[in-house]
C-alpha positions as a Markdown table, in Angstrom:
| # | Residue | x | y | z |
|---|---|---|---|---|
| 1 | Unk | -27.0 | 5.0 | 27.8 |
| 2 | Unk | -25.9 | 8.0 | 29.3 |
| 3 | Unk | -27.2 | 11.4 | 28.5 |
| 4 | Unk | -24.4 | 12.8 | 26.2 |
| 5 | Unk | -24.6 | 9.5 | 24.0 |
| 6 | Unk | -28.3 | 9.8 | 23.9 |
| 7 | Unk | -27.8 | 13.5 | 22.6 |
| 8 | Unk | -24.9 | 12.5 | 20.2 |
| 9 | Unk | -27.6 | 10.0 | 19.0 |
| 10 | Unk | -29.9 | 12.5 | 18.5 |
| 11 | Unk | -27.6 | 14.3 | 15.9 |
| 12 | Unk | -26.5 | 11.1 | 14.4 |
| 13 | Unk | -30.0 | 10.9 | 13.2 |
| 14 | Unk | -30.5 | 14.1 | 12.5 |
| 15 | Unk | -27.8 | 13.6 | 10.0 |
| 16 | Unk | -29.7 | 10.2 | 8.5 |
| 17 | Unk | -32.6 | 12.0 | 7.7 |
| 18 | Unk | -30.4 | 13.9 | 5.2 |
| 19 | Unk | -31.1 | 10.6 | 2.9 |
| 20 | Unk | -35.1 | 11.3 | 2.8 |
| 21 | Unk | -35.6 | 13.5 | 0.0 |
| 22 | Unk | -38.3 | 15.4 | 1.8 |
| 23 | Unk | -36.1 | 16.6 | 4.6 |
| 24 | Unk | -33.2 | 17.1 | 2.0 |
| 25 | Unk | -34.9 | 19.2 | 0.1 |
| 26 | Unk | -36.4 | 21.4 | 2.8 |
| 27 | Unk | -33.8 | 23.2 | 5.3 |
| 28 | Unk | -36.4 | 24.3 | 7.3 |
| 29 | Unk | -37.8 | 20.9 | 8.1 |
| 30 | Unk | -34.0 | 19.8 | 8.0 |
| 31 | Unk | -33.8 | 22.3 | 11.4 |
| 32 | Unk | -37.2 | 21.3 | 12.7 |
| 33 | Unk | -36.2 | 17.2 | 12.5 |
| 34 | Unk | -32.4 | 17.7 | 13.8 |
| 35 | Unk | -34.5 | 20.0 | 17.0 |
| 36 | Unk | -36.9 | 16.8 | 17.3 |
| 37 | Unk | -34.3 | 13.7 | 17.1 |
| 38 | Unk | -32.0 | 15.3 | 19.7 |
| 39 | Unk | -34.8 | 16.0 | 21.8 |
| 40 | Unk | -36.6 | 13.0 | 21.2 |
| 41 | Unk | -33.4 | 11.0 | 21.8 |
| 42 | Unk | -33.3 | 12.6 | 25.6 |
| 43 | Unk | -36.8 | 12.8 | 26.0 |
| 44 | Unk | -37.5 | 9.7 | 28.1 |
| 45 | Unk | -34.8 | 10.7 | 30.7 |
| 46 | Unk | -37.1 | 13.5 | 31.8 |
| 47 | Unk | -37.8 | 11.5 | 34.4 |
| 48 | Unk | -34.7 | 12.3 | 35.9 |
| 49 | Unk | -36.2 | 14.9 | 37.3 |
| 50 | Unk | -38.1 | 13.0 | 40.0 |
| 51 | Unk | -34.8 | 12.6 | 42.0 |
| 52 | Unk | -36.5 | 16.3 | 43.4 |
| 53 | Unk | -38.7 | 14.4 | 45.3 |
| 54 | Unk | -36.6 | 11.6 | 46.5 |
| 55 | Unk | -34.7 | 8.7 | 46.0 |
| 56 | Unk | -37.7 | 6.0 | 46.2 |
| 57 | Unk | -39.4 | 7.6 | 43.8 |
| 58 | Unk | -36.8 | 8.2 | 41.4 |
| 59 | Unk | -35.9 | 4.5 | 41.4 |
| 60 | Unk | -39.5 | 3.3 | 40.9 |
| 61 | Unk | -40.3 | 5.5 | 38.2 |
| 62 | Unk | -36.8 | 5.8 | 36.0 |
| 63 | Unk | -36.6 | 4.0 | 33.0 |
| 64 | Unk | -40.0 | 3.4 | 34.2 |
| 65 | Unk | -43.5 | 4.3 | 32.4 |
| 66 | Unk | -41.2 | 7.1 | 30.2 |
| 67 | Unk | -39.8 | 4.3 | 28.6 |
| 68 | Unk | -43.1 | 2.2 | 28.0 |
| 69 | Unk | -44.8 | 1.3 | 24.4 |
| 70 | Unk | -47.4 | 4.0 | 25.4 |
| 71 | Unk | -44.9 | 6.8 | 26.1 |
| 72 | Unk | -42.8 | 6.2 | 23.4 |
| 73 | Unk | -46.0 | 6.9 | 21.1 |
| 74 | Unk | -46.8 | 10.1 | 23.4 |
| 75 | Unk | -43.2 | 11.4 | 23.6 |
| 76 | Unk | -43.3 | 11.3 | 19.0 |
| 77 | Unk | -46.4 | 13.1 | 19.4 |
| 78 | Unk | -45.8 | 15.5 | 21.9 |
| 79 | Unk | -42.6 | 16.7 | 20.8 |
| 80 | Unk | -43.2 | 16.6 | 17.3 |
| 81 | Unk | -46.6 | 18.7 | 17.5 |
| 82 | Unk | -44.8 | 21.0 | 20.1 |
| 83 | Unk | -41.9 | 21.7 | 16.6 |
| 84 | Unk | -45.2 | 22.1 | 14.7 |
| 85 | Unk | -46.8 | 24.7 | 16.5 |
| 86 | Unk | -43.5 | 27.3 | 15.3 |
| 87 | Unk | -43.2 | 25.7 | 12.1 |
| 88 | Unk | -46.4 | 24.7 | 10.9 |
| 89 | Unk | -45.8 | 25.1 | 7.4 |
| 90 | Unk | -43.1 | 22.1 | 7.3 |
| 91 | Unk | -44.1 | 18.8 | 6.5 |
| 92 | Unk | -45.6 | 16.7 | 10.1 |
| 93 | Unk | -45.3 | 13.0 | 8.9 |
| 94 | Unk | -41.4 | 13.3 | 8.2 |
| 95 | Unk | -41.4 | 15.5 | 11.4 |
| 96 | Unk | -42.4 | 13.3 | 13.4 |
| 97 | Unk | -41.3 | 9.9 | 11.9 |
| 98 | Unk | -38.0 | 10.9 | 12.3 |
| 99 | Unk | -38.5 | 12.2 | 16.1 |
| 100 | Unk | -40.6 | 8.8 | 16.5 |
| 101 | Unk | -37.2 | 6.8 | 15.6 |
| 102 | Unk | -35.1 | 8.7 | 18.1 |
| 103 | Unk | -37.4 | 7.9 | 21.1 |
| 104 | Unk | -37.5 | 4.5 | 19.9 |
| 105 | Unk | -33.6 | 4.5 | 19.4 |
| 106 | Unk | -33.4 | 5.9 | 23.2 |
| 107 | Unk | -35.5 | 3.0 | 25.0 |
| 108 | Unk | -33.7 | 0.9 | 22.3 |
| 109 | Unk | -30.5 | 1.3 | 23.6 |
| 110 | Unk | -30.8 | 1.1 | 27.3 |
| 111 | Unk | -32.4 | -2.0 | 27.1 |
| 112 | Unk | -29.0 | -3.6 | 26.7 |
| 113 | Unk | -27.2 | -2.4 | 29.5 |
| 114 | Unk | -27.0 | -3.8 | 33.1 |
| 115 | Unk | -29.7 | -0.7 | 34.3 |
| 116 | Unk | -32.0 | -1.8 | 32.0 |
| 117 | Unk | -35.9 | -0.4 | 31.0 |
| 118 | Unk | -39.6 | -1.5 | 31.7 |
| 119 | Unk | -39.4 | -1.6 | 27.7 |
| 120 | Unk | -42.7 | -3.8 | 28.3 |
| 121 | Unk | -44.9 | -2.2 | 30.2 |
| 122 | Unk | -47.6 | -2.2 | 30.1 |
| 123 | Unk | -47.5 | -6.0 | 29.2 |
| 124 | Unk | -45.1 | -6.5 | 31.8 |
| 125 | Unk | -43.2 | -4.6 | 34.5 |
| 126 | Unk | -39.8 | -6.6 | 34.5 |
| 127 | Unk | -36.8 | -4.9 | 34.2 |
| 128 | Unk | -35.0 | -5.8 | 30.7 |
| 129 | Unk | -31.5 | -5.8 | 30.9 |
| 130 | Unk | -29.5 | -7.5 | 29.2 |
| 131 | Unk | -26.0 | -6.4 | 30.6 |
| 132 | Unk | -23.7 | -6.4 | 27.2 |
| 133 | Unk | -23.3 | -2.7 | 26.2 |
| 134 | Unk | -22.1 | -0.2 | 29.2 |
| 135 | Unk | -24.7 | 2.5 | 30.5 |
| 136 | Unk | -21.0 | 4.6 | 28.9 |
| 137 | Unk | -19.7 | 3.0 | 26.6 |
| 138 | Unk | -16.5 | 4.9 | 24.8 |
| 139 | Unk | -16.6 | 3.2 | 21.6 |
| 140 | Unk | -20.2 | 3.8 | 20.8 |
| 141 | Unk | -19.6 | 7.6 | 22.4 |
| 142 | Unk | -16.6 | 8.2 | 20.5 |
| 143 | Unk | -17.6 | 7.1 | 16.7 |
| 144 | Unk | -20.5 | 8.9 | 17.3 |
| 145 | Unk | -17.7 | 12.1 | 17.8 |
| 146 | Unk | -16.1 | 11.1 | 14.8 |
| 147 | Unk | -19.2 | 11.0 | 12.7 |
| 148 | Unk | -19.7 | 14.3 | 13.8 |
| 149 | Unk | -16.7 | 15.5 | 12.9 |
| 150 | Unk | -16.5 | 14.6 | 9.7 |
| 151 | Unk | -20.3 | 16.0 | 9.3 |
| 152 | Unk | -18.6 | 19.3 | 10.3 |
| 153 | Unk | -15.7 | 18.9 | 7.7 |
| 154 | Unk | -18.0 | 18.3 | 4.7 |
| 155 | Unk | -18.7 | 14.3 | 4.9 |
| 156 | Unk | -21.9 | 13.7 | 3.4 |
| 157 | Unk | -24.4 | 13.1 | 6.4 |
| 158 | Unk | -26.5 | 10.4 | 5.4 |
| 159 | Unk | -23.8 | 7.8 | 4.5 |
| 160 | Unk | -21.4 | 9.0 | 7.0 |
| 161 | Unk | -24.3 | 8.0 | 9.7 |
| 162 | Unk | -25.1 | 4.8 | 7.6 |
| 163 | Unk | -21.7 | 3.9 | 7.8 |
| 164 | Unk | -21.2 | 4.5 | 11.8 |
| 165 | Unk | -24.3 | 2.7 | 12.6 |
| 166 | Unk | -23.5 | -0.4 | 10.5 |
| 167 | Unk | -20.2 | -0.7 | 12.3 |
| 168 | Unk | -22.3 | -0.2 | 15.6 |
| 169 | Unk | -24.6 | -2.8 | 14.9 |
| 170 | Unk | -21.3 | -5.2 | 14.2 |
| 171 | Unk | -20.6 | -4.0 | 17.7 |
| 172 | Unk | -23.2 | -4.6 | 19.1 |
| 173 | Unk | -23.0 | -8.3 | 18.0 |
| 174 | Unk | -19.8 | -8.5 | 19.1 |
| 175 | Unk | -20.7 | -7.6 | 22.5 |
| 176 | Unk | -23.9 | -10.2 | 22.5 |
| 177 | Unk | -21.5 | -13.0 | 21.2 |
| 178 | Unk | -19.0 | -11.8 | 24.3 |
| 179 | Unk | -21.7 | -12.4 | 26.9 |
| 180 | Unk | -23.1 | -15.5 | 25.9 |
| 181 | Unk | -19.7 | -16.8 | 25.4 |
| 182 | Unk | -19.2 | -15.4 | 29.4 |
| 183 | Unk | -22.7 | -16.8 | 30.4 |
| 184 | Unk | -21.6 | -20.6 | 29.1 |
| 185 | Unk | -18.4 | -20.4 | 30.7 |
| 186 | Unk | -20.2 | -19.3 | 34.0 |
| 187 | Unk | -22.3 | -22.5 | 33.7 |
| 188 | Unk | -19.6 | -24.6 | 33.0 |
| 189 | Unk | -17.7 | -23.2 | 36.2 |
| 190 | Unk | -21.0 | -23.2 | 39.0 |
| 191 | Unk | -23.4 | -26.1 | 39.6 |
| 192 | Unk | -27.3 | -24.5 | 40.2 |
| 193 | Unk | -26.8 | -21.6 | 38.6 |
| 194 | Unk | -30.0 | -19.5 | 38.8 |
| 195 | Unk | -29.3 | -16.0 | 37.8 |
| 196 | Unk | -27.0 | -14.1 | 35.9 |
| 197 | Unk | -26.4 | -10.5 | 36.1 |
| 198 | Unk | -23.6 | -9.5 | 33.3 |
| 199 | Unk | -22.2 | -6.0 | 33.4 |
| 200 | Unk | -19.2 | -5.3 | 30.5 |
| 201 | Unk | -16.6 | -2.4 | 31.5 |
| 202 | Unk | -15.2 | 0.0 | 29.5 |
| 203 | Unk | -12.1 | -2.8 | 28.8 |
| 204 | Unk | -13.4 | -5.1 | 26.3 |
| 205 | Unk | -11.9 | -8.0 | 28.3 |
| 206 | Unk | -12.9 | -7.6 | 31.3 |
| 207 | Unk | -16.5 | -8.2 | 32.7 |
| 208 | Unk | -18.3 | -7.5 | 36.4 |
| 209 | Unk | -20.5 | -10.9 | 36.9 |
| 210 | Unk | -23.3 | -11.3 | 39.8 |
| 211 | Unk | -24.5 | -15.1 | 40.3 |
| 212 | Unk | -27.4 | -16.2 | 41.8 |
| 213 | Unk | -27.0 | -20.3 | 42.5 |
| 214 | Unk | -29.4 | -22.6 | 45.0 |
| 215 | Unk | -27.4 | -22.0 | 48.0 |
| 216 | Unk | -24.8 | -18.7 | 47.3 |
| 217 | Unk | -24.2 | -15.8 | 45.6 |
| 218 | Unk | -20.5 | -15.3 | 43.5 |
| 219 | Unk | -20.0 | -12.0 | 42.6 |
| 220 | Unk | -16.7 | -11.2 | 40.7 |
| 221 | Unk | -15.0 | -11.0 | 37.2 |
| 222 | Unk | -14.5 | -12.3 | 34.4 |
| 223 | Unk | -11.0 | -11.2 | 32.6 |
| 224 | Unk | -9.6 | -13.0 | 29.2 |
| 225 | Unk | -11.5 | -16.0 | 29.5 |
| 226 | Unk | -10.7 | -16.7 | 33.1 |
| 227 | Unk | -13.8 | -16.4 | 36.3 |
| 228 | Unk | -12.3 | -14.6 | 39.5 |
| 229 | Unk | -14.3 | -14.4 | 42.7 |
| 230 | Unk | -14.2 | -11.3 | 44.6 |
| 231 | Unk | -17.2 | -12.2 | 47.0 |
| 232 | Unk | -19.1 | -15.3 | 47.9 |
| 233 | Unk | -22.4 | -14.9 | 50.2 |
| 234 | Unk | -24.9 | -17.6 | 51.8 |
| 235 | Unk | -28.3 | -17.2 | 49.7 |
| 236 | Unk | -30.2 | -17.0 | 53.1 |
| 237 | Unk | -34.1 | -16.7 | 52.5 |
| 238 | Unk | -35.2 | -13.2 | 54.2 |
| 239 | Unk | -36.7 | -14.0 | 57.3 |
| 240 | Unk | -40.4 | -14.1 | 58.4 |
| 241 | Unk | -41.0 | -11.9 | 61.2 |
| 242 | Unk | -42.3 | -8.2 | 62.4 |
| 243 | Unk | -39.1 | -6.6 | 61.8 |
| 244 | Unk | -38.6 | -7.8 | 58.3 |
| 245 | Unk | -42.7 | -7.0 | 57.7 |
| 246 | Unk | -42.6 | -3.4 | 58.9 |
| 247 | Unk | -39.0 | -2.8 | 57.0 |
| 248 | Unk | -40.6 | -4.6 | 53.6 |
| 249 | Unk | -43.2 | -1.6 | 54.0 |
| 250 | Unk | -40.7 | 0.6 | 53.8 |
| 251 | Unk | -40.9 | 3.1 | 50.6 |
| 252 | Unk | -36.9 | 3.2 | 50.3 |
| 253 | Unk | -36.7 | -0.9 | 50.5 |
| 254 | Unk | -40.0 | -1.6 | 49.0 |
| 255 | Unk | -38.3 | 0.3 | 46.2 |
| 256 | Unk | -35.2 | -1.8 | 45.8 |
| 257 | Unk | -36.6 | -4.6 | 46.0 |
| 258 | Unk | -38.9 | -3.8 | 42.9 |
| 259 | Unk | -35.6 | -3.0 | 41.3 |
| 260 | Unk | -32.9 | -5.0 | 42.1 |
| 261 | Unk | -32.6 | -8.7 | 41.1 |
| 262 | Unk | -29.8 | -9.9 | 42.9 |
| 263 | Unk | -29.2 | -8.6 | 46.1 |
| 264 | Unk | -28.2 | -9.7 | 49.9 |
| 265 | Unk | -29.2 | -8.8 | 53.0 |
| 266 | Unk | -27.7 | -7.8 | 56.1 |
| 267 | Unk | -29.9 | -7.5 | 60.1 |
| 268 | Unk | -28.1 | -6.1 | 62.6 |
| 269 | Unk | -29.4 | -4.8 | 66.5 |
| 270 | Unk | -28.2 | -2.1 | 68.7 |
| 271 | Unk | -29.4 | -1.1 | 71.4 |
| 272 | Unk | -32.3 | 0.7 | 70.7 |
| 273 | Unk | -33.1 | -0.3 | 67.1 |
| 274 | Unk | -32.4 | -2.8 | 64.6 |
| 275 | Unk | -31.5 | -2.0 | 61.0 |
| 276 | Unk | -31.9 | -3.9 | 57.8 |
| 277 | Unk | -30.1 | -3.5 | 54.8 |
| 278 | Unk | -30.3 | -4.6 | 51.4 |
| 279 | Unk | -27.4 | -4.8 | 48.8 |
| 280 | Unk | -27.5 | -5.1 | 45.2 |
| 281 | Unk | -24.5 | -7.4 | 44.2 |
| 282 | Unk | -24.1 | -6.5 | 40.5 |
| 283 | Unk | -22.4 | -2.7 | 41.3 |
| 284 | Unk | -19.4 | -3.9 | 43.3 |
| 285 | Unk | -16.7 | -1.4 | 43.2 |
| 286 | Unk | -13.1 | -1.3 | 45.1 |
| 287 | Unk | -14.7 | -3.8 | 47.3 |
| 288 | Unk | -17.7 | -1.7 | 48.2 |
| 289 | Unk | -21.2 | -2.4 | 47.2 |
| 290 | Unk | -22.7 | 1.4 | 46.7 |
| 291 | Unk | -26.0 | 0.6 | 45.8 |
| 292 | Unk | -28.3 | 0.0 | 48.8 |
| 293 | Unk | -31.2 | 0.1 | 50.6 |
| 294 | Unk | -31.4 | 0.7 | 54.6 |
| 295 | Unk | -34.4 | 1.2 | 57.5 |
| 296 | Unk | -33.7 | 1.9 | 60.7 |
| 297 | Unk | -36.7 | 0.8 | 62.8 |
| 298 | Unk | -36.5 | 1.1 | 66.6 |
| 299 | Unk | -38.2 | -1.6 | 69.3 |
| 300 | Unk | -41.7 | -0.1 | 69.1 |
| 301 | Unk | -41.5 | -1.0 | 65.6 |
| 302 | Unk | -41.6 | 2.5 | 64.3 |
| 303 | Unk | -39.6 | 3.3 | 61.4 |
| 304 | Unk | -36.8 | 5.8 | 62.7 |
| 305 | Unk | -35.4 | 6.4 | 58.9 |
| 306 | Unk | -34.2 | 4.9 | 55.6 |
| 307 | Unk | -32.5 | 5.2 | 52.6 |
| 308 | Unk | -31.8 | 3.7 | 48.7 |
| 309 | Unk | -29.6 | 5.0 | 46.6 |
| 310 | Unk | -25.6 | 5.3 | 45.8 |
| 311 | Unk | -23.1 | 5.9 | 48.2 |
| 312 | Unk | -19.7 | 4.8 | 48.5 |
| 313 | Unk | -18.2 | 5.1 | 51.8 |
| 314 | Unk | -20.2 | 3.7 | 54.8 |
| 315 | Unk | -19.4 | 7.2 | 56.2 |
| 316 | Unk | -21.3 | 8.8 | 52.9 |
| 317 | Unk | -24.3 | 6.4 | 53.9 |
| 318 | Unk | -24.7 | 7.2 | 57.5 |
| 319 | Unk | -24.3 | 10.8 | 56.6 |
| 320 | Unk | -27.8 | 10.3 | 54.9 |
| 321 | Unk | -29.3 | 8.2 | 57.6 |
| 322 | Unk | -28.8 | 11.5 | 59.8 |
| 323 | Unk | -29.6 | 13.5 | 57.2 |
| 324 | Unk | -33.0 | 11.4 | 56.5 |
| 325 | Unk | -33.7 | 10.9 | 60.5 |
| 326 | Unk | -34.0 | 14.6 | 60.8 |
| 327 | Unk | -36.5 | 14.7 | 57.5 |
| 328 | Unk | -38.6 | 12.4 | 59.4 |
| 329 | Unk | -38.6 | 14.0 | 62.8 |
C-alpha cells in the first residue's frame, strides 16, 4: 500500500488496542503502542531510502529483505525496545505485540497488490503479488479517514476499528472474487494462457490485465465484464549472443529482470552502439509503458550507460541516459 494508508493503518490499530484491558487502563502505554503501530506500520518501507544510491538497487532490495519473516520479527523488536528505552516502566509484551501486528499488517497488505513483497524469503525469493487491491486504493484509504474521524468525535475506538476492518475484510473478498472471476474469463477468451498479471484501478469496474500465452503477449483491459486489447506483442525468446550476455550483466537490467515477470524486449543498432531495452507490460499508461530497463553498449562491447526505473515520456528516459552516460564517464 502506499505510505499514508500504511500510517492511517498504523492509527487504526492504535485505536484496536483500546479493547486490551492492559493498554486501556494505562495512558502511558496507550501513547507508547499508538507511537509503535504507526511506526511499525511504515517501518518496512525504510527501505525506500536506498533510491539514494540508485535505481538498481532500490528495485532489488524494496519490498525486499524489509519485508521477510526475519525482519518482520526484527522490525517488532527493534522498534518496540527503542519505545522501551523512554518508557521503561510500561508494560513490553502488550508493547510490542501490538507493534508486532502492525509490521505484520504492513507486509500483509502489500502482498495483494500488483507490486507485490518477497513475503517468503528467506524460503523463497519470488515476488507475491497477487494484483486485486491497488498499491492506492481510495476505499480502504478513505474508511480508514472516517474511522478516524469518528475516533476524534468521541466514537469508541476499539469497536469503531472492529467495525471498519470487518467491512475491509468483506472488501477484500470482494476484490478476490472480482479477479478470479476476471482470471476465468481471461481463460475462456486466450488459448495457452501462461501468465497472468492482474492490476484493479481505482474504478471498481475496470481492470489493467498483462498476458503471457505460448506465442504473444495481450496486454489491455478488462471493463464490465468485457476483455479489450490495447497491445499485442510476439513472445520472441531473448536472443543468445555477446550483446544480449554483456547487457544481461548489466546491474540496471539484471535488476528488472529479477523483478519483473512479464516483460518485452526491444534491440535496436546505431551507428556506434546497440541498445537493449526491456519493458514491463503490466504498467501501461496513455499508451506508454513507463517502467523499463535500458543499456547502451557500444561495438567494443563496453557498456556506455543504463537505466531502470519510471519514466513517462521517451524524452524523460533519454534525459537519464545522458544524465547516467556522464555518471559513467
Amino acid at each position: 500500500m502506499d505510505t499514508a494508508t500504511h500510517i492511517t493503518m498504523g492509527i487504526a490499530l492504535g485505536g484496536l488496542a483500546t479493547l486490551d484491558p492492559t493498554v486501556a487502563d494505562n495512558s502511558t502505554l496507550f501513547t507508547a503502542v499508538m507511537v509503535g503501530t504507526i511506526v511499525g506500520s511504515h517501518a518496512p518501507d525504510f527501505d525506500t531510502v536506498l533510491k539514494l544510491r540508485n535505481n538498481a538497487t532500490y528495485l532489488r532490495h524494496h519490498r525486499g529483505i524489509t519485508h521477510s519473516v526475519p525482519a518482520i520479527i526484527f522490525w517488532g523488536i527493534l522498534i518496540s525496545s527503542v519505545i522501551y528505552l523512554f518508557v521503561p516502566s510500561v508494560n513490553f509484551l502488550h508493547l510490542w505485540l501490538w507493534t508486532f501486528l502492525a509490521v505484520i499488517l504492513h507486509v500483509f497488505v502489500d502482498i495483494f497488490n500488483a507490486y507485490g513483497t518477497q513475503a517468503y524469503r528467506p524460503f523463497t525469493k519470488r515476488w507475491i503479488a497477487h494484483g486485486f487491491i491497488s498499491t492506492f486504493d481510495p476505499y480502504i484509504f478513505g474508511i480508514h479517514i472516517i474511522g478516524i474521524i469518528a475516533w476524534i468525535i468521541g466514537a469508541n475506538p476499539g469497536y469503531t476499528w472492529l467495525i471498519i476492518y470487518a467491512i475491509i475484510l468483506l472488501y477484500y473478498i470482494k476484490r478476490y472474487l472480482d479477479k478470479r472471476e476476471i482470471v476465468t474469463l481471461l481463460h475462456e477468451h486466450f488459448d495457452h494462457i501462461e501468465q497472468i498479471a492482474t492490476s484493479p484501478t481505482t474504478k471498481q469496474n475496470i481492470w489493467r490485465v498483462a498476458i503471457t500465452t505460448k506465442d504473444y503477449f495481450f496486454v489491455g483491459r478488462v471493463e464490465d465484464g468485457h476483455i479489450e486489447v490495447d497491445d499485442q506483442f510476439d513472445k520472441i525468446p531473448i536472443p543468445n549472443n555477446e550483446l544480449f550476455e554483456h547487457a544481461m550483466k548489466d546491474k540496471n537490467i539484471a535488476a528488472f529482470l529479477s523483478f519483473s515477470p512479464i516483460y518485452r524486449y526491444e534491440w535496436n543498432v546505431y551507428d556506434d552502439f546497440s541498445e537493449v531495452r526491456f519493458i514491463d507490460l503490466r504498467y501501461r499508461n496513455d499508451g506508454h509503458y513507463p517502467f523499463v530497463a535500458v543499456v547502451q553498449i557500444d561495438d567494443n562491447m563496453r557498456i556506455m550507460n543504463s537505466y531502470t526505473g519510471w519514466v513517462f515520456s521517451e524524452e524523460k528516459l533519454q534525459s537519464k541516459l545522458n544524465t547516467m552516460k556522464q555518471i559513467m564517464s
